[in-house]
C-alpha positions in Angstrom: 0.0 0.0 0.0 1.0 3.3 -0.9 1.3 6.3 1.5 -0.8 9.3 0.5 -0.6 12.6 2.3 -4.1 13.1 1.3 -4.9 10.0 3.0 -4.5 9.4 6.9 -5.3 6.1 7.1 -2.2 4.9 4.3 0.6 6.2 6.4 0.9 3.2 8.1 2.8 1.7 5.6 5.8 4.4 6.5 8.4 3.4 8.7 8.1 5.1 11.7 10.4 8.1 12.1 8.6 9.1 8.6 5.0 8.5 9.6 5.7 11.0 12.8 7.2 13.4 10.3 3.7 13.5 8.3 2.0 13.6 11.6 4.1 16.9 12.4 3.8 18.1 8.4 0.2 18.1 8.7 -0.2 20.1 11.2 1.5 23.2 9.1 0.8 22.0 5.5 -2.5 22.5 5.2 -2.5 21.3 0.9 0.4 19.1 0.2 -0.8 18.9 -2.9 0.3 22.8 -4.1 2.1 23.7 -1.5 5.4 25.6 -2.1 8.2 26.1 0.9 8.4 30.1 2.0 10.9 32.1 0.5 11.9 33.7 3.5 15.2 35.8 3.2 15.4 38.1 -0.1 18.7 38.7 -1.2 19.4 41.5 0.9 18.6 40.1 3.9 20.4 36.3 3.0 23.4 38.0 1.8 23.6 40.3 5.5 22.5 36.9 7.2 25.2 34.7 5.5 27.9 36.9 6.4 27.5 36.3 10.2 26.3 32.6 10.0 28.9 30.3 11.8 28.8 27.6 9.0 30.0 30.2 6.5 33.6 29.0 8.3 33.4 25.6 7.4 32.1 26.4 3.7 35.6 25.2 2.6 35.7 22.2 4.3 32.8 20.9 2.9 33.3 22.4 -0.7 36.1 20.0 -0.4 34.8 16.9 1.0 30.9 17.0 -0.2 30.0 19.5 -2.9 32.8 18.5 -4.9 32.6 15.3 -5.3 28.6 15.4 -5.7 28.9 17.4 -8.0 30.7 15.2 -10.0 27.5 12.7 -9.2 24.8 14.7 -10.6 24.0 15.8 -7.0 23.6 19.0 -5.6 24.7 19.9 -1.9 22.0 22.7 0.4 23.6 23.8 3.3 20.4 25.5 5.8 20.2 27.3 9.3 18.6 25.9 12.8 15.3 27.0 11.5 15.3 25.0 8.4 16.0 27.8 5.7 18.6 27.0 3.1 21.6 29.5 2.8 23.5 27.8 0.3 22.9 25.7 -2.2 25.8 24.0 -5.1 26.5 21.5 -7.2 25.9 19.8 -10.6 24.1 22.9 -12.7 21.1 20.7 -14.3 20.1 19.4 -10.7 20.3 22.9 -9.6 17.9 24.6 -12.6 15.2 21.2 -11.8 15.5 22.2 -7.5 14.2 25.7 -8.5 11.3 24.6 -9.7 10.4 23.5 -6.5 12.1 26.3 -4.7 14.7 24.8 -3.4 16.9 27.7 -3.1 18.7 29.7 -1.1 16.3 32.0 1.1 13.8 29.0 1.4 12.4 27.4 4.4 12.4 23.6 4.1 11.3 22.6 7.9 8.4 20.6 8.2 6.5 23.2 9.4 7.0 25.1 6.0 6.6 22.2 3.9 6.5 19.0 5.4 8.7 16.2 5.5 12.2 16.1 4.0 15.4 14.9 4.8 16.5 18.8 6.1 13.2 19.2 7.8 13.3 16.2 9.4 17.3 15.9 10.4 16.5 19.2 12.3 13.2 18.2 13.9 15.0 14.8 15.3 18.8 16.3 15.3 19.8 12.8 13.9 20.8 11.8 10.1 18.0 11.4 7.6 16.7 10.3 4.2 13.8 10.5 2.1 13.3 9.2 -0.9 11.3 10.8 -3.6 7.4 9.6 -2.7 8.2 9.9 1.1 8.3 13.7 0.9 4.9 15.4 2.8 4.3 17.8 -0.1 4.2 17.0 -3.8 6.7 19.6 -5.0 9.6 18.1 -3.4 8.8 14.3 -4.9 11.3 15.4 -7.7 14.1 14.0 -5.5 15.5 12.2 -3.2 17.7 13.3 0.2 19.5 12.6 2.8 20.3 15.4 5.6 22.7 15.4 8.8 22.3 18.2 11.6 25.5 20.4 12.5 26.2 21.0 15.8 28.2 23.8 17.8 30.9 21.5 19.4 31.3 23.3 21.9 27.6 23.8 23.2 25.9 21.1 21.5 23.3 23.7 19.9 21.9 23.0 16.5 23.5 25.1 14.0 21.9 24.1 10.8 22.0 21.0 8.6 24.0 19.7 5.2 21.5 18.3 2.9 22.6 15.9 0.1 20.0 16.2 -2.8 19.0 14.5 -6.4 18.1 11.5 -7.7 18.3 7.9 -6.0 22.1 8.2 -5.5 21.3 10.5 -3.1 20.1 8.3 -0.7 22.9 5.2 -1.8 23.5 3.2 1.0 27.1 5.1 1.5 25.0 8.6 0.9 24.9 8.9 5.0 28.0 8.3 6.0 29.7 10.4 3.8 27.1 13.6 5.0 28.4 12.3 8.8 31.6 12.3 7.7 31.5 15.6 6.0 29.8 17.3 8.8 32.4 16.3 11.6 34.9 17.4 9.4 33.3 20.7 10.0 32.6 20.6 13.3 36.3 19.6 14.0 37.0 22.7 12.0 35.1 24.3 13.9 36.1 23.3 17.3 39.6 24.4 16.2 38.5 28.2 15.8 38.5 30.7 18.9 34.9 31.4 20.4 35.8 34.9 19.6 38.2 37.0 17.6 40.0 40.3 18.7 41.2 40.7 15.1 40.7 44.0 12.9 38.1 43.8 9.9 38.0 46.5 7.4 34.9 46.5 5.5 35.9 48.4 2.1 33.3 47.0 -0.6 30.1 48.4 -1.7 28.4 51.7 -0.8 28.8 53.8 2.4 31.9 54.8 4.4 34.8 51.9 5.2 34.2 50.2 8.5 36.8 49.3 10.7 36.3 47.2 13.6 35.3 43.7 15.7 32.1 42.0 16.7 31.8 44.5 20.1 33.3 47.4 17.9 33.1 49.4 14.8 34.4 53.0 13.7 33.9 54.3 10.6 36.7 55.7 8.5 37.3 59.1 6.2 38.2 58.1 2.8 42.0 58.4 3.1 42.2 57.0 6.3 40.1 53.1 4.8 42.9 53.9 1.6 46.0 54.0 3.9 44.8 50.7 6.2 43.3 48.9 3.0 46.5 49.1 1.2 48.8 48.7 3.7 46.8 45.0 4.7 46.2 44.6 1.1 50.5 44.8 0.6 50.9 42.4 3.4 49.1 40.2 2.5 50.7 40.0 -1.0 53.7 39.3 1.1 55.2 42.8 1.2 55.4 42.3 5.0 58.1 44.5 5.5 55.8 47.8 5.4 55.6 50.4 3.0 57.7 53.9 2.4 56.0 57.3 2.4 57.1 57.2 -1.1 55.5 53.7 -1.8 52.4 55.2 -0.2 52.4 58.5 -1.9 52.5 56.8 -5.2 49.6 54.3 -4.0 47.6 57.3 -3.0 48.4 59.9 -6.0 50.6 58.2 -8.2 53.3 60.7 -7.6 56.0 60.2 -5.1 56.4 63.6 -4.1 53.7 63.7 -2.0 55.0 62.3 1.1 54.5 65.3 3.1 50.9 64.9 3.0 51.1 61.3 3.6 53.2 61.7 6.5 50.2 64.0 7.8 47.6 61.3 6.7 49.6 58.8 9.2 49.6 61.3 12.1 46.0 61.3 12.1 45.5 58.0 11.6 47.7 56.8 14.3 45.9 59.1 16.6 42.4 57.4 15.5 43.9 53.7 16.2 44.8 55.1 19.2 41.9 56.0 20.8 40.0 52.3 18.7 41.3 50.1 21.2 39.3 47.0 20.6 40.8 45.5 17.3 44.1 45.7 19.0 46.2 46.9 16.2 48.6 49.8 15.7 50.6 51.8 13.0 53.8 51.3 12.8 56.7 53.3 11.1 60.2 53.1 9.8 58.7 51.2 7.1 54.9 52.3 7.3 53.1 48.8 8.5 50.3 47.3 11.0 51.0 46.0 14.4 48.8 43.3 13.3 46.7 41.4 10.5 43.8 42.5 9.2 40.9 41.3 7.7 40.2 42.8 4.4 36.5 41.6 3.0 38.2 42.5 -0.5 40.8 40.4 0.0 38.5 37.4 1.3 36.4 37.8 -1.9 39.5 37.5 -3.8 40.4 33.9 -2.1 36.9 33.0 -2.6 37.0 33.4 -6.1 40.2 31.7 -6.5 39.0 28.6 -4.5 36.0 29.0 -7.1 33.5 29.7 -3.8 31.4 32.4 -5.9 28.1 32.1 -3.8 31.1 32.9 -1.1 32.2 35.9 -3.0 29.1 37.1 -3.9 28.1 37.0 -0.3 31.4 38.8 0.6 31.1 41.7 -2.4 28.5 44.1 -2.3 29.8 46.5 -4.6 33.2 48.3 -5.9 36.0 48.4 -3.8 35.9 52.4 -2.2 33.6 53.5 -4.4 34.9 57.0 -4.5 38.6 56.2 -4.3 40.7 57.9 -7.0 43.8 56.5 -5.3 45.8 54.3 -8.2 46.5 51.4 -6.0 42.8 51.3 -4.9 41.8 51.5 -8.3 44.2 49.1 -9.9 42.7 46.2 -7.2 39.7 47.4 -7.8 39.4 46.7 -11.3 41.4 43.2 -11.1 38.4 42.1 -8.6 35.5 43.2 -9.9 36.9 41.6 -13.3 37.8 38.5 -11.7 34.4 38.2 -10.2 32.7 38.7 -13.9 35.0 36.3 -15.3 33.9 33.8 -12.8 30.5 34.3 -12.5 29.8 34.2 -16.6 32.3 31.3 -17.3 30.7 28.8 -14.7 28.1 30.9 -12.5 24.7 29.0 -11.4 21.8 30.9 -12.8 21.4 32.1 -9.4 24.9 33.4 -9.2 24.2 35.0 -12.6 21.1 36.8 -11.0 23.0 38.2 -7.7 25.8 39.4 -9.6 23.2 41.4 -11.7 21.9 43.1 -8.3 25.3 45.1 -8.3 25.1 48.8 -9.7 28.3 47.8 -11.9 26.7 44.8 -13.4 23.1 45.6 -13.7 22.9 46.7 -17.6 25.8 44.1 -18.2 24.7 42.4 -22.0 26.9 39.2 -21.5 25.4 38.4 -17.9 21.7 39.1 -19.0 22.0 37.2 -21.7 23.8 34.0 -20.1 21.3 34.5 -16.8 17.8 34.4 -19.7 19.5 31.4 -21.4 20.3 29.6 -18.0 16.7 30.3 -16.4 14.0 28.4 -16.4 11.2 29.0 -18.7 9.0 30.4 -16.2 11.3 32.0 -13.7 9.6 34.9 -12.6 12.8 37.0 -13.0 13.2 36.4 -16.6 10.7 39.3 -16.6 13.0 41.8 -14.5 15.7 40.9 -16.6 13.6 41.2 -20.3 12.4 44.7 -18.9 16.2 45.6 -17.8 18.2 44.6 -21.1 18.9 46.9 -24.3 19.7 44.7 -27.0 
């Protein structure tokens, strides 16, 4: 006998962990017949909300030991928070363009009290491994695929982070689909382990609109234009392994292309080692004799730039929300500038998701881009209701 979610009495031919699952679903999903999961983070919001999730720190790790290899598979991997609400979501492109159909996407809610049972919804309901194949899912939209889900956990509280969800077609819930999810996700929460509860290190936020921020978690300060030029460059120099510091003439010719400015850059440091002094919290100083920091700092341009070259664009287009100093005329801003946001393109047209493609075109330097409209309209889904927006927005 076949279970029918229309159909009380038929569940009894689920195993057990499944038929309490539809129990729960059907107390929230009132028509699992039409029902859709909630899109409940728009890109503004998922974007802000990724970039302070915990798992974004182990997005490496499992890159490396899950999304890789099922992508190779025909699989795609959805990486979601506590509440059930997807934050990532990679792999093999075709699976990808079939899950948004069904909204499976980033931004969605996929808990059982969104949309019934699946394996995401239902690893986080029981915070044990779990799979569902294809007919087992609550609501019809989701019988597309099959999945298998592990929770995360904070190792060092035990609270429920979120969950790593394996999706696809019947390999995705292989007998050796589980334990490589378990696998994966200790890997992470090893990784996790290994990091410091908290961080005293500098972040200099220089991308996108609005002043540079400099600060921690428990402080920020914003910065005048020359002042987020001086600190970007000189973290942006060390980290290219020009540890040593810079000169006021290396500076001078960062800042105005022209060496014989160091009198006014000389001034610029003055006042900038007066601000560090009185912005405690990050720790860090300026130092002279060359012209260097006391400590690193953590550029969000210069994570972007990583991110692309691991090929983690979600992880870039999380990190970039527009130009590096917008207003910067300095030629060593501008030069990095333009090798990013170039970079970026490069990777988001050559191999971008059709969901990558769409983000990308939310930037103000993108948005009447010809190449990306036309490779997001051919990469789309017939009746994606952004092919609109983007038929509306194009010139050609």
């Amino acid at each position: 006998m076949e279970a029918l979610p229309t159909e009380p009495k038929t569940w009894t031919a689920l195993p057990h962990a499944l038929r309490e699952s539809w129990l729960r679903s059907a107390g929230g999903v009132r028509d699992p017949i039409s029902a859709l999961p909630p899109i409940e983070l728009d890109d503004v919001q998922l974007r802000e909300y990724r970039q302070h999730h915990p798992l974004r720190l182990v997005l490496p790790v499992l890159k490396r030991l899950l999304i890789e290899p099922a992508t190779e598979a025909g699989l795609i991997v959805a990486i979601g928070d506590a509440a059930g609400r997807l934050l990532w979501v990679e792999g093999a492109r075709e699976t990808l363009r079939q899950a948004e159909r069904s909204a499976f996407q980033p931004g969605a809610n996929w808990s059982e009290t969104a949309i019934g049972t699946s394996a995401p919804g239902l690893a986080l309901a029981t915070g044990r491994g779990a799979q569902v194949h294809r007919e087992q899912h609550f609501s019809y939209t989701a019988h597309r695929f099959s999945c298998s889900a592990v929770p995360v956990r904070d190792p060092a509280t035990g609270r429920m982070l979120g969950v790593v969800d394996l999706t696809g077609d019947a390999q995705a819930v292989a007998v050796h689909s589980l334990p490589l999810l378990l696998a994966a996700v200790s890997a992470a929460e090893a990784e996790l382990k290994l990091r410091p509860a908290a961080t005293t290190q500098a972040t200099l936020t220089t991308l996108g609109a609005g002043p540079a921020v400099l600060g921690t978690s428990d402080a920020q300060q914003q910065l005048g234009l020359r002042h987020a030029e001086i600190l970007f460059l000189l973290g942006w120099q060390a980290d290219r392994g020009a540890e040593r510091g810079l000169t006021a003439e290396e500076l001078a010719e960062l800042l105005y292309g022209e060496a014989h400015h160091e009198v006014a850059v000389r001034a610029e440091l003055v006042r900038l080692r007066r601000l560090l002094a009185q912005h405690r919290s990050p720790s860090i100083d300026l130092l002279s004799r060359p012209y260097r920091l006391s400590a690193p700092v953590q550029l969000d341009a210069r994570d972007a730039c990583a991110a692309l070259t691991a090929g983690d664009r979600q992880r870039a287009l999380d990190l970039y929300r527009g130009e590096l100093l917008p207003g910067s005329e300095a030629p060593g801003v501008l030069r990095i500038r333009r090798e990013l946001s170039a970079l970026l393109r490069e990777a988001v047209l050559s191999d971008g998701s059709a969901e990558d493609l769409w983000r990308y075109l939310q930037l103000p330097e993108a948005a009447e881009d010809p190449d990306a409209i036309r490779t997001a309209l051919r990469m789309m889904p017939p009746e994606s209701p952004r092919r609109a927006a983007l038929v509306a927005r194009s010139t050609f």
